[in-house]
N, C-alpha and C positions, 0 to 999 in steps of 0.2 A: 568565646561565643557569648554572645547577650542575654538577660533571662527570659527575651522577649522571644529568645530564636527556639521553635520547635526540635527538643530534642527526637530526630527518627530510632533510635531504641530507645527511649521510655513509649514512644508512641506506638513500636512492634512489640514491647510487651505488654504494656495494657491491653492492645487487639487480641493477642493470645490469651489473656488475662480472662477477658470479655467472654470469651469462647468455650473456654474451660466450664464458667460457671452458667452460660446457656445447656450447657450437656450434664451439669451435677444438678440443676434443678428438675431438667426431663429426666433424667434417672429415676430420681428420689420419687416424681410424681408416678410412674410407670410400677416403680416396686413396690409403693404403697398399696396400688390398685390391686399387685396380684398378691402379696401376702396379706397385709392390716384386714382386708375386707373382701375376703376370699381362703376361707380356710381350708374348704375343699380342694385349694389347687394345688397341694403337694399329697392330696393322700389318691389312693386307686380304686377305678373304680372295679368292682365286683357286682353280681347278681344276687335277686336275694334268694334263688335255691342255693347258691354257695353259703349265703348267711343262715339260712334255717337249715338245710342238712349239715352242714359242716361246723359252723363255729358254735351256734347255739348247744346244739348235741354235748361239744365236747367241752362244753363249759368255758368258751376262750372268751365270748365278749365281758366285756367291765359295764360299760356303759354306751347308752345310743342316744342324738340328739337330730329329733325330727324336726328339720327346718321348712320353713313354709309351707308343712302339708305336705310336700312335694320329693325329700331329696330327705335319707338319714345320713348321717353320720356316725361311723361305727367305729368305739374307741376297744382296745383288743387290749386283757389281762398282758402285766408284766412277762409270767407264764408263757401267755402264746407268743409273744414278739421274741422268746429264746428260742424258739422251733423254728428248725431247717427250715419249714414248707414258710414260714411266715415272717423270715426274718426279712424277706422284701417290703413291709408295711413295717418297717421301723417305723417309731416316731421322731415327727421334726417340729419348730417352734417359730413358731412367723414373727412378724415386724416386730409384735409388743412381748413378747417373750414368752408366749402361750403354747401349750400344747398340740398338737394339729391330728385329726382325727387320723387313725389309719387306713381305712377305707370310707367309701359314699356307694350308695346303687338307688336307683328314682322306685317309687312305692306310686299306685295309685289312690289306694285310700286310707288314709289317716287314720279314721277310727277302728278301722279294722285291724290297721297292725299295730294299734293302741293295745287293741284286746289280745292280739296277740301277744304283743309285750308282757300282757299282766299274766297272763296264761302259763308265760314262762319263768316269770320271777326277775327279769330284766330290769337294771333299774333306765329308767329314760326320763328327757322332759324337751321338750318343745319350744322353739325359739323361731318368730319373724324379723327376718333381717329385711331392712329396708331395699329396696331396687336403687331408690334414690339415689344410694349413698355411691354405687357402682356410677352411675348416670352424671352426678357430681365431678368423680373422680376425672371421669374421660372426657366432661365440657372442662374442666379445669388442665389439663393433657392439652388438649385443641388451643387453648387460649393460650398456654403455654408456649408453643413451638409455634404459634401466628405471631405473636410478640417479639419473640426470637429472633424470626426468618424477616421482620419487619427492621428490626437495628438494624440486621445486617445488611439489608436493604439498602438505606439511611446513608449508613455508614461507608458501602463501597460505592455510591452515588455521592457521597462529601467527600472521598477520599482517606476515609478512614484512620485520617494523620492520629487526630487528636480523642479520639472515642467518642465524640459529640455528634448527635441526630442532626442536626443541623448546621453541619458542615459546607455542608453543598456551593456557597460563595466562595469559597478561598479558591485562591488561584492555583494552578499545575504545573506554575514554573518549576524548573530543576534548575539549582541554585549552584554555580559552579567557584568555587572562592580559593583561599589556602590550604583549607583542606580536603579539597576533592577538585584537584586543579588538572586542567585539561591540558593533554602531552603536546596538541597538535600545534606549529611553530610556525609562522612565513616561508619559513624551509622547506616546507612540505605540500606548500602552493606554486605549481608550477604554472605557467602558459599565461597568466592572469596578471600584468607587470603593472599593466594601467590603473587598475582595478586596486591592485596591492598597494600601490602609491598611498592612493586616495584613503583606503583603512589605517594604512600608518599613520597617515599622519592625524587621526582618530587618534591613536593608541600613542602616540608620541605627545600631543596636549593631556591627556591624562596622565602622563608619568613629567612631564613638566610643561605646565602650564605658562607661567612665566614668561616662556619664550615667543609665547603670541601675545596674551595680555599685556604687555608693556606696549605695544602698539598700538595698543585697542583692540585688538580681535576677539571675537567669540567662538568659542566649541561650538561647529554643529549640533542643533538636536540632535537629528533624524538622521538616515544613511538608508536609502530602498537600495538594493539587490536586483537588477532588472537582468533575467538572458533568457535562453535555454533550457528545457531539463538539462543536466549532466553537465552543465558547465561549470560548475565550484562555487556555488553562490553559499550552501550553507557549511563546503569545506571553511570556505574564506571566513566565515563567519566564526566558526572552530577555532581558526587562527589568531583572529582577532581577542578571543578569548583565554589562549594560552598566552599569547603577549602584551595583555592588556595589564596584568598584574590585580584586575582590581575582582569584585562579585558581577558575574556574569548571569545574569536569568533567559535561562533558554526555555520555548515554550512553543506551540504551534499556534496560528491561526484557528483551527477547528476545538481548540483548550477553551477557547471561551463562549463557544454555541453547546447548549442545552436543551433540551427539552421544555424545562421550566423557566417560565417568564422572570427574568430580572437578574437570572443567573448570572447572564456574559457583561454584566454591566458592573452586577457585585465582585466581579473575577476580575475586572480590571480596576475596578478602586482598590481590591487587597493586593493586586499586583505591584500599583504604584507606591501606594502605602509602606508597604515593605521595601521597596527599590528604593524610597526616600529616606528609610531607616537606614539603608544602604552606601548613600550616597558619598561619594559617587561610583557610578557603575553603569553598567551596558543591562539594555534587555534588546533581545532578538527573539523577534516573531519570524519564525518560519511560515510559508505557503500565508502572508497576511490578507492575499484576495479571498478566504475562505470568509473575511470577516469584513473586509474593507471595500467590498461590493460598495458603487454607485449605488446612490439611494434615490427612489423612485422611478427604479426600472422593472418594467414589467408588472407595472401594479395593478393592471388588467387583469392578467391570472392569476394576480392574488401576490400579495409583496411579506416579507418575513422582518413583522414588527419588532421581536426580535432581534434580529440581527443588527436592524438598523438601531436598535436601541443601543445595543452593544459598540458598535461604531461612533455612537453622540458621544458614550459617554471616554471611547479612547482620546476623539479629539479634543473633548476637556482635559484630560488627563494630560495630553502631550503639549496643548500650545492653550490653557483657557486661561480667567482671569485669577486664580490662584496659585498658577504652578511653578514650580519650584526649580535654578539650576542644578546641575551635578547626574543628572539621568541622560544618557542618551541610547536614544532607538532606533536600532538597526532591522531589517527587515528584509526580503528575500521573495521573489515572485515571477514568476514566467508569465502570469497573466496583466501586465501594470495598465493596460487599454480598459481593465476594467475598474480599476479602481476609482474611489470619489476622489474628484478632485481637489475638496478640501481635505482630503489625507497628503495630497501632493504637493502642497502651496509651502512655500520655504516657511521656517517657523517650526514645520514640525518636520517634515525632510526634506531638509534642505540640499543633499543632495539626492541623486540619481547616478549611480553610478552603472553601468552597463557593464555585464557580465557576457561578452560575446562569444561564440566559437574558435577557439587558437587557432591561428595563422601558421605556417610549417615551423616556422620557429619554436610557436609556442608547443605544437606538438611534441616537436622534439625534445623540448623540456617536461614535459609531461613523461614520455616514454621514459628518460633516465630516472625521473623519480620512480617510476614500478619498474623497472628493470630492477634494480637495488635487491629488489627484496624473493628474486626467482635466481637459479642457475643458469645462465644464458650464453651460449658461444663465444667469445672474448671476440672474435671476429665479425660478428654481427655488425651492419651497416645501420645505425639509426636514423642518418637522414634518410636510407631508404623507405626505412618503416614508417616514417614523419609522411615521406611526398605518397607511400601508396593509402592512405586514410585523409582524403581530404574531406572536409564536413563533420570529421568526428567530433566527438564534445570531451570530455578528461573524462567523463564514467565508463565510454565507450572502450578507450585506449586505454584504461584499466580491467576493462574487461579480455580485451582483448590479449595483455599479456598474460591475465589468468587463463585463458580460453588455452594460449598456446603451451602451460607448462602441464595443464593436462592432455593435450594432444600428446607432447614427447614424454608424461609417464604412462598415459594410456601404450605407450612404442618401446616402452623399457627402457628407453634411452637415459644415458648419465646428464646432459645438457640440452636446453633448447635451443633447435637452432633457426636459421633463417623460414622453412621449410613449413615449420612448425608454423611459426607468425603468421606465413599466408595463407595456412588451414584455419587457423585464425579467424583473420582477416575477412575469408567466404564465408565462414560458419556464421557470425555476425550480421552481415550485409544480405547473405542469403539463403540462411535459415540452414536445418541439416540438412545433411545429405544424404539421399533417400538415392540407397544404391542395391536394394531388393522390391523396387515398387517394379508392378506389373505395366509391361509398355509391350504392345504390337510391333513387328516390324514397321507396317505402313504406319502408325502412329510417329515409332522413330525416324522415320525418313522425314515426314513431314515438319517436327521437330527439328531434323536437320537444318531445314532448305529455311527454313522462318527463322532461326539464328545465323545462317549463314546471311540472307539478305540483312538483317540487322548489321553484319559485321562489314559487307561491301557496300551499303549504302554510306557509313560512318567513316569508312576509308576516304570514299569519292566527295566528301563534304568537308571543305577545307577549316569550315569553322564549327564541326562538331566535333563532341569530344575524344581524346584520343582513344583508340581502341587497345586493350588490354589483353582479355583472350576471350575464345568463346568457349562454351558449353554445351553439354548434352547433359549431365547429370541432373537430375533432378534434387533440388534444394526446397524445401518448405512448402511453398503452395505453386512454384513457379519447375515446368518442366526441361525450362534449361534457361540459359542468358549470357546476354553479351557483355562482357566486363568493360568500365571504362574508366577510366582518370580524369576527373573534370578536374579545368585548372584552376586555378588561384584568382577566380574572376570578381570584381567587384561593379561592375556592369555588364548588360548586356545588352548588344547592338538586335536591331530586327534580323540580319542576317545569320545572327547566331543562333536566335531562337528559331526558324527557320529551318536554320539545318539539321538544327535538334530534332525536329518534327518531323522530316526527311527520313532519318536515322530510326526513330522510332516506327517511321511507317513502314520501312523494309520489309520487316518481317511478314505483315500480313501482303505486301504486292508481291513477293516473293511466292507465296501461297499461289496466287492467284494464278500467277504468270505459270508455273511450275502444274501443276497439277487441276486448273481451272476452275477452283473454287477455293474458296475461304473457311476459316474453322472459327472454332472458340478461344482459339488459345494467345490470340493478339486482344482479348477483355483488357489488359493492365495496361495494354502499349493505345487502345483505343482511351481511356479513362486520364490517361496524361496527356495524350495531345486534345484531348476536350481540354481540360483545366488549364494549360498552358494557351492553349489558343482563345479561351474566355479573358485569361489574364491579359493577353496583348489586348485585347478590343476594348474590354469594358475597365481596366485598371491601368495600364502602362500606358492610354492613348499613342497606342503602334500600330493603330488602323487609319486610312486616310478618308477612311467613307463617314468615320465616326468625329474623326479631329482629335484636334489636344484637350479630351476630354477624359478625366477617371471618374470611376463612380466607387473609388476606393475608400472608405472610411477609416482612418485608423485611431478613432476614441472608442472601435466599439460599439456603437448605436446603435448600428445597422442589423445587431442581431438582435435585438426587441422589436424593430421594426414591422408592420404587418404591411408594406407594401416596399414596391423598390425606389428608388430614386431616380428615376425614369419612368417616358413615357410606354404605352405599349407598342408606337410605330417605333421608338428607340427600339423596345427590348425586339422586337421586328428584325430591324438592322443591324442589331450585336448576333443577331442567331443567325442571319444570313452570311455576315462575314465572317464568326466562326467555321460555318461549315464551309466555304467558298477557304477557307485558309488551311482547312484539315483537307478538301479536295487536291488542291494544288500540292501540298507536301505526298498526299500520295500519290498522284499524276510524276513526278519530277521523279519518285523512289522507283515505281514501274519504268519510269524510260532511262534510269543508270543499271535497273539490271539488265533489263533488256539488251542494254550496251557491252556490257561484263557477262553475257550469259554465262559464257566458258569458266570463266572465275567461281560463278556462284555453282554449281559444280562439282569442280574441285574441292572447292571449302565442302562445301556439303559433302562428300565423299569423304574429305580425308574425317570429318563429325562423326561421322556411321563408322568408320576403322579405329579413330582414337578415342574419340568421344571427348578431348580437349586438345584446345590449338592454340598457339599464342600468337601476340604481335608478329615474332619472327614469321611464324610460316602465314601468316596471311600474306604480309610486304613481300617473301618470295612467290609468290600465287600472283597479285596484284600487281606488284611491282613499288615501287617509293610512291606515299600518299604526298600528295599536292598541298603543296604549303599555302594557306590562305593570303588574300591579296592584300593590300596595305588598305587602310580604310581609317576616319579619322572619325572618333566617336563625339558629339555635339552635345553636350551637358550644359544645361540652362542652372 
């Protein structure tokens, strides 16, 4: 270790250190106030018929000291403090090593119990003790523990590394090196093959350089992270770090936004500063759009000067006219549409690597990496688990196999089995299962007939997706649903989105057809075919009223924007052929049930007796669904 490098225990016990003598200063000031200058506060009070009938009589006081007029003090013969009744008014000795009275009682006139003093042969004498000095004590007390509560302030706003108030610039990276090296391996990155490529060979120029430099090549700077939530971007980034051998500084996006002007600028000069002491080595900024926001958006309602400062001064750091090789920055973000583009431009990251959703392959490698580490049926089918999760992302598929190894301990079961996974699987996709919520008959019935038409419209539609089973239980916010396996698509034709829309509208023309009016409960199936049918018109140009027209943005703009990109006779025609495209899919779902009454029925009955039915018993009900027709998709 360097003598430059912060050691973290001398820095955890000077903080302790700090702490201790904030608390032995407040002490010392608090005990001063009630012994040094306060003598009264250990002795008791009594009344003065207890002092003139009782102690005077019997000869017990020594001596009295009348303070301000107001308050005596009464000191009691050796004599009396040996007696039973008074050994409670022992004497004690405050802060300076004084005697402390045995008792006090309030007098209202001073020269009157003057005279009475002398009357009695009592010796006394009279002392003004200052207020002041009380008054002193406890602004001194206040100033104390303001001072106090103020480091501490300081200090958990800098970070409290080094015991210094003015902390506040240093950076928040966690510095991952030889000795506090990170377990996680490329082994442990599943689904991600393309992705992994591109990091090695990062990690492969840093552990020999040589092997490019002889041909002239340069180590990338930069390296962004582009997907998904849950798709492995800052696992990968772990990995990178366990295989890199070298110091890794890992830190977020939001590490260098403060409150205080000039912070995020000073955070990233001591970032760099240090990484060059470092050098070479890796820094990874996580979630970097927190910081790397487009500058000069939105500067109508006010732009965050800030931030932007903090930005000028990363892309000095990264590509300006003093910097230095041996750093490179890596980075991670599901928002990159929003990022500045001179954070984008090669130089500083020069690549882009895309972090996508795993393909069945990839799942599948995903699932054997968390399988490993549960007890699971040796006979378990993985590609099955792979094909029924398509769209998941590797957080979800590790959830998912955690979801299911407490389903089979919640069962007592010794291993998880296939069973398990597809409780799973729903529990995920559609929330719990709400198997005590209060449902009417007629509620249920209607319930029925609105997922049965979902399930025979999706049957009769050769190019929507395939149907899996349907439901009545109620899951989450949704009080049943039709399962379905969308395939492996990577376009999609008008006719597919179509029949999707089809599929979707079942439910509510089933209502209709069935019982002669409509409910509440097709909200989600109405809110998808809107957004699906605004996408064909106004984004996929799939409308022919509109043309091969999108009014798609994908830098982003659009959402600063206070008007559309269009006129209002357009936005006219995109609302008239959306609803004329949501008409027709419900028209065509009303006349296939129509056609199937008999079927929908059935389903609906055998719904209300089982309350779940699968593929199987629909295709016996239906009969074999119609295989879609050949069609040749035209990609420009």
């Amino acid at each position: 270790m360097s003598e430059n490098t912060p050691n973290p225990q001398k820095n955890k016990k000077s903080g302790r250190t700090i702490y201790w003598v904030y608390g032995i200063i407040i002490m010392v000031l608090v005990v001063v106030q009630l012994t040094m200058f306060n003598n009264s506060s250990s002795s008791r009070e009594i009344s003065y018929q207890t002092f003139s009938d009782e102690l005077v009589p019997q000869g017990l006081v020594e001596r009295v000291v009348i303070v301000n007029n107001d308050m005596v003090e009464v000191y009691l013969t050796p004599k009396a403090v040996q007696l039973e009744k008074y050994r409670k008014y022992a004497t004690h000795t405050n802060f300076m090593g004084e005697s402390t009275a045995n008792m006090h009682f309030k007098i209202v006139s001073a020269e009157k119990f003057e005279e009475y003093l002398k009357d009695k042969k009592i010796a006394y004498k009279t002392e003004s003790r200052g207020q002041w000095v009380n008054t002193l004590v406890s602004w001194l007390i206040f100033i104390g523990i303001t001072v106090a509560l103020w480091f501490l302030l300081f200090r958990r706003v800098g970070g409290g590394g080094s015991g210094q108030i003015f902390n506040i610039g240093k950076n928040k990276a966690t510095l991952f090196d030889q000795e506090n090296q990170v377990k996680i391996t490329f082994a442990d990155v599943a689904g991600l093959d393309e992705a992994k490529e591109e990091v090695q060979e990062i990690v492969e120029f840093l552990k020999n350089p040589k092997k490019f430099t002889r041909l002239g090549g340069k180590i990338p700077k930069g390296a962004l992270l582009v997907g998904p939530p849950g798709t492995g971007k800052t696992l990968l980034a772990k990995a990178v770090a366990g295989e890199a051998q070298v110091p890794f500084f890992s830190l977020s996006g939001s590490d260098f936004v403060e409150m205080f002007v000039g912070v995020g600028a000073a955070r990233v000069r001591d970032l760099f500063k240090t990484a060059k002491e470092k050098a070479p080595c890796i820094i990874f900024i996580d979630e970097i759009d927190a910081v790397g926001r487009a500058r000069g958006r939105n500067q109508i309602l006010g732009g965050n000067d800030e931030r932007e400062s903090t930005l000028n001064q990363l892309l000095v750091e990264m590509d300006g006219f003093g910097t230095d090789s041996g750093i490179i920055i890596m980075a991670a973000t599901n928002r990159a549409d929003v990022l500045d583009t001179a954070l984008l431009r090669p130089g500083r990251f020069d690549r882009q690597i895309p972090v996508e959703l795993p393909d069945i392959k990839g799942r599948k490698a995903i699932f054997e990496v968390h399988l490993k580490k549960i007890k699971y049926d040796p006979s378990l089918d993985v590609d099955f688990l792979a094909a029924q999760t398509p769209g998941f992302s590797g957080a979800d598929i590790a959830n998912i196999c955690n979801e299911a190894a407490l389903f089979a301990a919640r069962k007592d079961k010794e291993i998880v089995d296939k069973q398990d996974f597809l409780d799973a699987i729903d529990r995920i996709i559609g929330g719990l299962e709400k198997k005590n919520k209060v449902i009417s008959p007629e509620e249920k019935k209607v319930i029925a007939y609105h997922e049965a038409g979902h399930a025979l419209v999706s049957w009769f539609k050769p190019y929507a997706n395939p149907l899996v089973k349907v439901t009545i239980v109620p899951r989450g916010n949704a009080l049943g649903a039709a399962w379905y396996l969308p395939e492996e698509k990577v376009i999609m034709t008008t006719e597919q989105i179509t029949d999707e829309l089809c599929a979707i509208m079942g439910g509510r023309a089933s209502e209709e057809i069935i019982f002669g009016r409509v409910s509440t409960g097709a909200l989600s199936d109405l809110e998808r075919v809107t957004k699906r049918a605004y996408a064909m018109v106004a984004m996929y140009g799939l409308n022919k009223r509109i043309g091969n027209i999108s009014f798609y943005d994908s830098t982003g703009q659009s959402e600063y924007a206070f008007q559309k990109p269009y006129s209002e006779k357009t936005a006219q025609i995109i609302d008239e052929e959306v609803k004329a495209i949501a008409e027709d899919a419900y028209t065509e779902a009303k006349r296939l049930i129509k056609e199937h009454i008999d079927g929908l029925h059935t389903i609906a009955k055998q719904l209300l007796e089982k309350e779940v039915i699968f593929k199987e018993d629909v295709e016996r009900i239906l009969g074999p669904r119609p295989k879609p027709e050949n069609y040749t998709a035209v990609v420009s």
